[in-house]
Structures are given as C-alpha cells and as structure tokens.
C-alpha positions in Angstrom: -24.1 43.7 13.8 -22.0 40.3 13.9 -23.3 37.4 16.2 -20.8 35.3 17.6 -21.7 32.2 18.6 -19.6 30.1 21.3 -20.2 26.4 21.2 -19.2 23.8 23.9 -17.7 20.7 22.6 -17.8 18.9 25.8 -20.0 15.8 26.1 -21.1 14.0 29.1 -18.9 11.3 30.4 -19.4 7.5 29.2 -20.5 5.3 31.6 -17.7 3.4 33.1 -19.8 0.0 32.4 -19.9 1.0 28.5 -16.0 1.3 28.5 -14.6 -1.9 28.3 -16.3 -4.5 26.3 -16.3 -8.1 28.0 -12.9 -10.1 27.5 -12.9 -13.5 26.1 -10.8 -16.3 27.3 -9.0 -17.1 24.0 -9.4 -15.9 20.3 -9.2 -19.5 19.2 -12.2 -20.5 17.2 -12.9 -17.7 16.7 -14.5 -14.6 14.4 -12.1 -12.1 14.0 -13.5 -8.5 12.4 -10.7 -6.2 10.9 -12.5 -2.4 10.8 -10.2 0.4 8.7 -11.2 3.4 8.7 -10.6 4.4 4.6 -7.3 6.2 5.2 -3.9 5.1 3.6 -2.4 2.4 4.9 -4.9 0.8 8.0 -5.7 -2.1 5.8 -2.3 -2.8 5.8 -1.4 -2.3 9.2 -5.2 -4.6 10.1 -3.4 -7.0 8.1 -0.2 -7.3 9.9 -2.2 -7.2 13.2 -4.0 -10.3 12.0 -0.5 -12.1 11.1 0.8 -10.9 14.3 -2.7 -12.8 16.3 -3.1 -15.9 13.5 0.6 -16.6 14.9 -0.8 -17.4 18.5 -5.0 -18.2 17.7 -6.8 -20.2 15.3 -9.5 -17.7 13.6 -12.6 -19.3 12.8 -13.4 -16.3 10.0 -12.2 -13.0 9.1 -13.9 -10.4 8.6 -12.4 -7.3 6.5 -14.4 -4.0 6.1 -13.6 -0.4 5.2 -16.0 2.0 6.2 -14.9 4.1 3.4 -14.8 7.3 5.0 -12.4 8.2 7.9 -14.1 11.4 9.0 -17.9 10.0 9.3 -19.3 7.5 12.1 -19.1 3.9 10.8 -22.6 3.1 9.0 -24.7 1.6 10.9 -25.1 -1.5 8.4 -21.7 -2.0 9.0 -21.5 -1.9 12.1 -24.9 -4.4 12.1 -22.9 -7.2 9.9 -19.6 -7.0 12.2 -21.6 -7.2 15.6 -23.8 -10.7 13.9 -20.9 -12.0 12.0 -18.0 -11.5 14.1 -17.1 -12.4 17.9 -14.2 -9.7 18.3 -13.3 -6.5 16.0 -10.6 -4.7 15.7 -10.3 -0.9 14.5 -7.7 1.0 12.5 -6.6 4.5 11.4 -4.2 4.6 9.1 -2.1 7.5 7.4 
C-alpha cells in the first residue's frame, strides 16, 4: 500500500515590527554591504547598484560577499561579519 503524504507549506505570518528594518537619515559615511546570492550576473548588477548610490553618498566601506550558493540560507558567519562590519546591506539575485 502507497502512503501519501500532504505537506503544508504555509508558515506563520512575520511580525509586522520584523518587516522593515529602521531607516537611516543618509548613506553618507557610511558602511555599505553588497550580498549576491552566487547566481550569474548579481555581482554585477550589486555593482551597478553601488555606482548608481556612490553617485549621491559617500561610502565609508564596502563590503562585497557571495554567499556562494543561491538555493541555501546565507551562512550564518556571513551574515555575522555583514551585521558587525556594515551599517546597511543590500541583496541580490542574479540570473
């Protein structure tokens, strides 16, 4: 006899608190993070989003890291350095 088994991919809904990260007055000064996500071409689209901002802001630092692997959660050790090195991040998927 075959089981079936019927899973529900529904999750509970994120707080609307945890949505929005606070806003900073100005980028000048800055520590910009660039996140891709491994997949063809996000580097080079984080990289013309970072022309596009170093027109209008002053970056302190920049930050560039691939996580290597576009189907997985970023690694935690990544996600550790970007949070104590960087004031703002910015993700990408690329393909």
């Amino acid at each position: 006899m075959t089981r079936l088994e019927v899973l529900d991919p529904t999750q509970e809904s994120i707080p609307q608190e945890a949505v929005l990260a606070p806003r900073p007055m100005t980028l000048n000064g800055s520590s910009l993070g660039l996140l891709s996500n491994g997949k063809r071409n996000a580097d080079a689209m984080l990289r013309m989003v970072h022309d596009v901002l170093a027109d209008t802001y002053e970056f302190d630092r920049v930050v560039s890291v691939d996580k290597g692997n576009a189907s997985r959660p970023c690694p935690q050790d990544i996600m550790a350095e970007l949070a104590d090195r960087c004031d703002v991040v910015i993700t990408a998927s690329g393909d």
